[in-house]
C-alpha positions as CSV (number, residue, x, y, z in Angstrom):
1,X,86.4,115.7,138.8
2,X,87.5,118.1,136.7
3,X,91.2,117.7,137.7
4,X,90.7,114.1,136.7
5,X,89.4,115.0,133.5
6,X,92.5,117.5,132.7
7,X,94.8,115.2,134.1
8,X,93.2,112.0,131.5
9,X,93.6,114.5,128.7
10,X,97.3,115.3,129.3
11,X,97.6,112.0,129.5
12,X,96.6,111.2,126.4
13,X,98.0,113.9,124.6
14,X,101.4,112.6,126.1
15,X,101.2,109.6,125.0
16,X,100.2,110.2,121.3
17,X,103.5,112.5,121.2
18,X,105.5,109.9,122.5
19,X,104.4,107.5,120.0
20,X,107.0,106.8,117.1
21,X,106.5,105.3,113.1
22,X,108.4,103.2,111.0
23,X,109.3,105.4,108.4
24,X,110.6,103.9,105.0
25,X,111.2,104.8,100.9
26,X,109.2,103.4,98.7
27,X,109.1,103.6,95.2
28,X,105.2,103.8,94.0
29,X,103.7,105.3,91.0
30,X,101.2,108.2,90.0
31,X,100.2,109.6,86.8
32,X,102.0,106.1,85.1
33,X,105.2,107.2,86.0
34,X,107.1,105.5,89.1
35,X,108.0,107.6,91.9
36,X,110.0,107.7,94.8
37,X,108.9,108.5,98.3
38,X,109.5,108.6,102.2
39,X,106.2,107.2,103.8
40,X,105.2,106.7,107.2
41,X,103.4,103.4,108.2
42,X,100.1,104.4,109.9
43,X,100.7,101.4,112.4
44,X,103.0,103.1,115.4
45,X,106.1,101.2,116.4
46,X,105.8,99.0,119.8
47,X,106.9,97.0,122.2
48,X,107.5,93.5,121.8
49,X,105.9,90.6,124.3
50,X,107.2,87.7,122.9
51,X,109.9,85.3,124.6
52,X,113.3,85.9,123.5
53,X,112.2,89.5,121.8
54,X,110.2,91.3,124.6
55,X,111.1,94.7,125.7
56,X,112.4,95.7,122.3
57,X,111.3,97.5,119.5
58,X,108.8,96.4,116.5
59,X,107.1,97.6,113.5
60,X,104.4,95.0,112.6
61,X,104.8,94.6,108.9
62,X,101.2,93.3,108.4
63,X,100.3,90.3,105.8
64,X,102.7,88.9,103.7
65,X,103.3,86.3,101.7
66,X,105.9,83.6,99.2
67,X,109.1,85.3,100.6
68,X,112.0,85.2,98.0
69,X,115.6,85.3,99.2
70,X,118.0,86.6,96.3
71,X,121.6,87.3,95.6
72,X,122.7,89.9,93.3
73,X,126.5,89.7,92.1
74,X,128.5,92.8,92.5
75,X,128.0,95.5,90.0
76,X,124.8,93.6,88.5
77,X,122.2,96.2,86.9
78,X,118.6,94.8,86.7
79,X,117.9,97.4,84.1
80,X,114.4,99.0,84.1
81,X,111.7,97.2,85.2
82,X,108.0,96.9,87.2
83,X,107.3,95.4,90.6
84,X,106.0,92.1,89.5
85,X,103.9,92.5,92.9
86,X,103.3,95.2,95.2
87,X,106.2,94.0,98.1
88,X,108.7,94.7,100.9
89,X,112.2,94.1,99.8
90,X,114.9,94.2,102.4
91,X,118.7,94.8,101.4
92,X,120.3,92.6,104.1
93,X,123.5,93.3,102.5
94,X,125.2,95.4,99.8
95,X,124.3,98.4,98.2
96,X,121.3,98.9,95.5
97,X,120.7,102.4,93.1
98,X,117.1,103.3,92.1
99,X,116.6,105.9,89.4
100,X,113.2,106.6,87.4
101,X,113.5,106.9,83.4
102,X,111.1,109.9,83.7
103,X,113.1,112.1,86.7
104,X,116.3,112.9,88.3
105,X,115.1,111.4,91.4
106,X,117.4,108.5,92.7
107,X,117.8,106.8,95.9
108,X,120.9,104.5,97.1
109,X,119.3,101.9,99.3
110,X,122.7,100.3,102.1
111,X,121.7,96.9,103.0
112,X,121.1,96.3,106.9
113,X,118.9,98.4,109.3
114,X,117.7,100.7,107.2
115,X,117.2,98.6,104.1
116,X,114.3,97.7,103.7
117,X,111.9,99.8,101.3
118,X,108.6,99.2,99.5
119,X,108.4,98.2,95.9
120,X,105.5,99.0,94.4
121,X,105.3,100.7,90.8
122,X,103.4,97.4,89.5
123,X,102.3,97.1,85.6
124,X,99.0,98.5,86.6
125,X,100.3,101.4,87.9
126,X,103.4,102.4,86.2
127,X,104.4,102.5,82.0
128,X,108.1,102.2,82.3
129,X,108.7,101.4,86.2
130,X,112.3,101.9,87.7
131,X,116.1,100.9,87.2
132,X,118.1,99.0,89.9
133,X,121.6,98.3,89.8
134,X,124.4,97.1,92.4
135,X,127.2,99.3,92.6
136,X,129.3,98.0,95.2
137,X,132.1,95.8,95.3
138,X,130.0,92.9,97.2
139,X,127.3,90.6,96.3
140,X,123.6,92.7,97.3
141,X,121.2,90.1,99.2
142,X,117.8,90.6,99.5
143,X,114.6,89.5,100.6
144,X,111.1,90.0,98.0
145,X,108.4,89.8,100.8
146,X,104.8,90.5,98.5
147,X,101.9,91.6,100.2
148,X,99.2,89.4,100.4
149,X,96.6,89.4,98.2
150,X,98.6,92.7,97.1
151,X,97.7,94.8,100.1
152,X,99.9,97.5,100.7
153,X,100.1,98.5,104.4
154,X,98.4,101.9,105.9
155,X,100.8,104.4,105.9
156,X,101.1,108.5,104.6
157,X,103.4,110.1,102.2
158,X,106.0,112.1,103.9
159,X,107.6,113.7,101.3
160,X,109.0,113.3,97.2
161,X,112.3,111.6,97.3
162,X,113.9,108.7,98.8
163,X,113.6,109.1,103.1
164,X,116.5,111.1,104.7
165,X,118.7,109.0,106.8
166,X,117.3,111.0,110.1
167,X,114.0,109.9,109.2
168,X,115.0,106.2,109.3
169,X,116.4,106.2,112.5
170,X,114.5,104.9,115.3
């Protein structure tokens, strides 16, 4: 019995090592002053069971809502702004440059598998929010996925700063 026990335990403990999180920057706010972070979503990765995707590995985003898809011209600076909503926006393509008025702190975000951050230094949250701008030579698409009802998904702070590029990989 108590091999059973021992054996359950490893087990366990096993298995909670093994499991891996969807780690992504987001820029957030505290004090009135955006920010930018690495965080770790709380829900672990997994293993897809639906046709055409099963076997494969997914992050569940949680509840979304009102997707926008936008194209951003080459070079284009969106100047400093707020999150109009707390949201997921995914670079698909191109290249975009975050910097906060109120820090040295910057991240370059490259469109593709690891573009996709969370935007979320809303007017309620932050005075001055962030600049964006689109250095590269292409056109930056993206996708504004808000949260619904403005929910922002579990998750922990990792560290100050954008996420390292061996934190993103999965």
């Amino acid at each position: 019995m108590r091999f059973q026990t021992l054996f359950s335990l490893l087990l366990a403990l096993a298995m909670a090592e093994a499991q891996q999180f969807f780690n992504l920057t987001a820029i957030s706010a505290a004090g009135g002053n955006s920010t930018i972070e690495c965080w770790q979503l709380s829900e672990p990765l997994t293993s897809s069971s639906d046709a055409g995707t099963s076997g494969t590995v997914i992050q569940r985003l949680g509840d979304v809502s009102n997707a926008t898809y936008t194209v951003l011209p080459a070079k284009f600076d969106g100047g400093l702004h707020r999150a109009p909503v707390a949201q997921y926006v995914a670079f698909i393509s191109g290249l975009a440059h975050v910097t906060l008025p109120t820090s040295k702190t910057e991240a370059y975000i490259e469109g593709g598998k690891n573009g996709l951050i969370i935007a979320a230094d809303t007017a309620d949250l932050s005075t001055q929010g962030h600049g964006t701008n689109y250095p590269g030579k292409v056109e930056t698409v993206a996708l504004q996925i808000p949260f619904k009802d403005g929910k922002i998904p579990a998750h922990k702070v990792l560290y100050s700063g954008p996420c390292k590029k061996c934190d993103l990989s999965l």
